[in-house]
N, C-alpha and C positions, 0 to 999 in steps of 0.2 A: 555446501554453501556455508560459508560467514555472513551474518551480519556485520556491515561496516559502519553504517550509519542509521539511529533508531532516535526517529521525534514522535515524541507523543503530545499533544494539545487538549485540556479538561478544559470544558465552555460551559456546563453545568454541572448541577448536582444529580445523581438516581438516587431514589428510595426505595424501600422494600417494596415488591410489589409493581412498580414500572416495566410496562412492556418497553422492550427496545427492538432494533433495527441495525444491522450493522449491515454497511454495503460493502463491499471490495473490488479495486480493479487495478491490473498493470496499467502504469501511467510512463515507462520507459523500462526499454527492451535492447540491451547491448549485447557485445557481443561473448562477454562472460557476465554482464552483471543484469541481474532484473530490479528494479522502483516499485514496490507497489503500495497500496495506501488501504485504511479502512476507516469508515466511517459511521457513528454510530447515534443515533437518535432516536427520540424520547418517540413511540406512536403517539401516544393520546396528544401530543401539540404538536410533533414534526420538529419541535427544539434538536439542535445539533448539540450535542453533549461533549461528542472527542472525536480527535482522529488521531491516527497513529500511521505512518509514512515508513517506510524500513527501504533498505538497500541490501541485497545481498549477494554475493559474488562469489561466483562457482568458482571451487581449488581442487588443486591435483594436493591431497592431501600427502604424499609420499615425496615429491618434490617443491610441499609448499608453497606453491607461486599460482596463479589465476590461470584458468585454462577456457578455453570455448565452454559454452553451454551445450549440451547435445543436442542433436537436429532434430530429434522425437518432442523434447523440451521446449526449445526453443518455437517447432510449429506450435504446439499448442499451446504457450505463453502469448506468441503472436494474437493466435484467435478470444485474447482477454485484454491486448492490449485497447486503452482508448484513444479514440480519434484525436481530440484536444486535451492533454495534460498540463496549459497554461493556470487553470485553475489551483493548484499544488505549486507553482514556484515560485511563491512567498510562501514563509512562513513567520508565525501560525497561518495557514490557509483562511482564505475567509470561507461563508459556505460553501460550498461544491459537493452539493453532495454528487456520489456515483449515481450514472441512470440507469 
């Protein structure tokens, strides 16, 4: 895999000592490339801190070019995928967090 596309979004600060939260989920599932996001937030208030968004796309590293994801892969990428990923196509995202 490459990354092709990597956004990150700070919406707070941490301090020493902040518990946090990060959620994850595949929000688009192609046919060489996976989206997925993470999301991370403060406990003690549920403040959304960051999120961070990647794209990355499976290559035949020997011929250099984009190839299928494997079908081992791919099933179990599908079983993370979410239902609605409208939340994520703006960006910076507004809240969304992962459920």
């Amino acid at each position: 895999m490459v990354a092709v596309d990597q956004r990150l979004s700070y919406r707070g600060e941490l301090y020493a000592g902040d518990v946090i939260s990060v959620r994850s989920a595949i929000i688009e599932l192609g046919t060489s490339s996976v989206r997925f996001v993470h999301e991370m937030q403060r406990d003690e208030t549920g403040e959304h801190v960051a999120t961070s968004m990647l794209k990355g796309v499976h290559i035949d590293t020997v011929a250099r070019r984009s190839c299928p994801l494997p079908e081992e892969l791919r099933a179990a990428a599908g079983k993370l995928l979410v239902a609605d990923a409208s939340p994520w196509d703006s960006w910076p995202p507004p809240r969304a967090f992962v459920g």
